[in-house]
C-alpha positions in Angstrom: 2.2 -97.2 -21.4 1.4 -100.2 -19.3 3.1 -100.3 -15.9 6.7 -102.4 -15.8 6.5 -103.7 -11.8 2.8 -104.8 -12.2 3.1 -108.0 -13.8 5.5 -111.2 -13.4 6.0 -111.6 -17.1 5.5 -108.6 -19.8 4.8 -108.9 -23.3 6.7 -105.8 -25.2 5.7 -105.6 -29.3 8.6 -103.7 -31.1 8.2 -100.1 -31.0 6.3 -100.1 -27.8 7.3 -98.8 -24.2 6.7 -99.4 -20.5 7.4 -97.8 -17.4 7.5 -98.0 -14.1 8.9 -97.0 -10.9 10.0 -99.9 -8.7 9.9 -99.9 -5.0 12.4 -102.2 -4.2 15.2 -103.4 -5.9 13.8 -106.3 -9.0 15.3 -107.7 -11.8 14.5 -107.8 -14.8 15.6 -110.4 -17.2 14.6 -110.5 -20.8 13.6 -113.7 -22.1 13.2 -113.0 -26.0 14.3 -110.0 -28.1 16.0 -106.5 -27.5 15.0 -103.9 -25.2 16.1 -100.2 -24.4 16.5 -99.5 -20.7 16.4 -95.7 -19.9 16.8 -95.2 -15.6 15.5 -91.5 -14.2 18.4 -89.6 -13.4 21.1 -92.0 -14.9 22.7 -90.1 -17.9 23.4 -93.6 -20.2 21.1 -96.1 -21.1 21.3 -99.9 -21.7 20.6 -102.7 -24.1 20.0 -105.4 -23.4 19.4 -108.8 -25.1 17.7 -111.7 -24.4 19.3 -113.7 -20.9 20.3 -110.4 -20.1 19.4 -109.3 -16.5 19.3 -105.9 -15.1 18.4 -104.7 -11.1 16.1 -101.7 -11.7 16.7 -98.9 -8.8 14.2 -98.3 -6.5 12.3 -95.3 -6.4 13.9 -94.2 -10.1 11.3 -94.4 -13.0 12.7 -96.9 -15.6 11.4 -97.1 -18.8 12.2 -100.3 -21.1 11.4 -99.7 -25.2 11.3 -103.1 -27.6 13.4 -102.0 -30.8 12.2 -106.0 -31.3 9.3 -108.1 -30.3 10.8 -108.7 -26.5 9.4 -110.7 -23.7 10.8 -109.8 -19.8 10.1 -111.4 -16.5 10.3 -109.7 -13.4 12.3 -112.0 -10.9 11.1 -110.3 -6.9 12.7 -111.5 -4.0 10.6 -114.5 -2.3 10.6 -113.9 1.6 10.5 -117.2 1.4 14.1 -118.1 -0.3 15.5 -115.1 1.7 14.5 -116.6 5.5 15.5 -119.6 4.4 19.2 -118.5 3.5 19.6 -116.6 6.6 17.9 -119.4 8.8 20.9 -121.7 7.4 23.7 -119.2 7.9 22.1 -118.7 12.0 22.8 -122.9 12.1 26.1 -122.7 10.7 27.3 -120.3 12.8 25.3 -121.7 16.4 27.3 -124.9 14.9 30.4 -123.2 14.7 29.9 -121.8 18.2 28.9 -124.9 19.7 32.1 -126.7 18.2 34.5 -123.8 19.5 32.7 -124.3 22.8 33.4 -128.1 23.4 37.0 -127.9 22.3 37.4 -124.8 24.9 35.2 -127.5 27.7 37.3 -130.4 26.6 40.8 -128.1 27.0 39.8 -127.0 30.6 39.1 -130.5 31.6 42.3 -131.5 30.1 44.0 -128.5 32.2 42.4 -129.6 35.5 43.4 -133.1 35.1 46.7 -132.2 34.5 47.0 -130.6 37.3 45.7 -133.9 39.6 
């Protein structure tokens, strides 16, 4: 058997089986074909067709099984894509914060000439 979280895109001829145990949370979407999905300690397994995805569990061998030529891609999280999604929901909320800050400044003036 070949190993399933080695590769970016695997290759599986009917019949044949690869493994793996993932260390993190990947998914796996299957480009072409059908493929058998069995997880350690999960008591039913899956099918899935092709532009199906599945999120193997970390730390769990899986182990997928062509039942027809099948070709997968393992989609990893990019560190990338994920400090770029946090660094725009840091600005929307410092903007957020900023805003609520000049309405409160902009009140207290109003309060202070009010009282003139």
């Amino acid at each position: 058997m070949r190993g399933l979280f080695t590769n970016g895109t695997l290759t599986i001829p009917s019949g044949q089986a690869v493994s793996g145990t993932a260390h993190r949370a990947e998914t796996l979407r299957i480009q072409r074909g059908r493929v058998w999905i069995t997880v350690e300690g999960i008591k039913h397994d899956y099918f899935l067709h092709a532009g199906d995805t599945f999120t193997a569990v970390p730390g769990r061998l899986t182990v997928l099984e062509a039942d027809q030529d099948a070709s997968v891609e393992l989609r990893r999280p990019q560190a990338g894509r994920l400090l770029k999604g946090i660094g725009q929901r840091v600005t929307a909320l410092l903007r957020g914060m900023s805003q609520h800050a000049v309405v409160q400044t902009s009140l207290k003036r109003h309060r202070t000439c009010d009282a003139c």
